[in-house]
N, C-alpha and C positions, 0 to 999 in steps of 0.2 A: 421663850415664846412670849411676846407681849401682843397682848387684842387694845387694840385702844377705839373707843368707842366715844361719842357727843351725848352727853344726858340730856332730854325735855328741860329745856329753862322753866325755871321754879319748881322742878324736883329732884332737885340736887342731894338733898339730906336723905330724902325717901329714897331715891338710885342709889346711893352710897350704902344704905343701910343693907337694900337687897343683894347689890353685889357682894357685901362682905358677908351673908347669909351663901352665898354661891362660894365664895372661894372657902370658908371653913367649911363645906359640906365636901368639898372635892378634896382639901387637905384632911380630909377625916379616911374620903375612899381611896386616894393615893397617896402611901405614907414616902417618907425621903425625896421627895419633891416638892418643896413650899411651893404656896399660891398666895399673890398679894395683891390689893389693889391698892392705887396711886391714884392722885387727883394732879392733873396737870397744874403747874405751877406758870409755866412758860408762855401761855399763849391765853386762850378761853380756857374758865375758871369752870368752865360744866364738860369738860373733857376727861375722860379716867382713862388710865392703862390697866389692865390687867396681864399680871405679870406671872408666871409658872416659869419651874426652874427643870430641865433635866438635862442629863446626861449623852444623851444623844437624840437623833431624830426619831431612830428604834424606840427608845422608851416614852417621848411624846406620842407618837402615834399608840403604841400600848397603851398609856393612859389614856389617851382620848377614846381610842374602843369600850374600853372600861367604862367610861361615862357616855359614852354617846348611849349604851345599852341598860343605863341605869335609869329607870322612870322618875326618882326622885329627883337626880341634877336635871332630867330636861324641862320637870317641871318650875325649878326653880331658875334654869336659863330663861324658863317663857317668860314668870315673872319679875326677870328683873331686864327682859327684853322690849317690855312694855313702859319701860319709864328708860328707852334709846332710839335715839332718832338716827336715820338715816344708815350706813353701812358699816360695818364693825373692820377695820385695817387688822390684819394679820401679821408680824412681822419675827423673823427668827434672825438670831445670833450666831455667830460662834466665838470664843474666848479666842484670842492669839496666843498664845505662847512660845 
């Protein structure tokens, strides 16, 4: 699963900083599936990915219930939702092999 979202221009360092406050609090509540954020390299330099890894669609949806009903991550979604403009892109995978 990657969210990729547009930061507030001129708060890049402070969105970055709350996002990776967001993703090691989620890598704390759901173990065996990193979370990472990325800074777009390709395009506009105030873009991040945020990136989660699982197993199947079953177990994103599992985590996500886990956190949607956790007051702490949604408190930290709010504030790192606060320094992003506009709509957050959702986008899923699958590996080929």
């Amino acid at each position: 699963h990657v969210a990729t979202g547009t930061i507030v221009r001129r708060k890049q360092r402070e969105a970055e900083q709350r996002l990776l406050k967001l993703a090691a609090y989620r890598n704390e509540k759901i173990k065996g599936s990193p979370a990472q954020i990325e800074r777009a390299i390709d395009g506009p330099t105030n873009r991040f990915h945020y990136v989660d890894f699982h197993d199947s669609m079953a177990a994103w949806e599992a985590a996500r219930a886990t956190l949607d009903a956790d007051p702490e991550w949604n408190r930290l979604l709010a504030d790192a939702g606060e320094l992003v403009e506009g709509n957050i892109e959702h986008h899923f995978s699958q590996v080929i092999e």
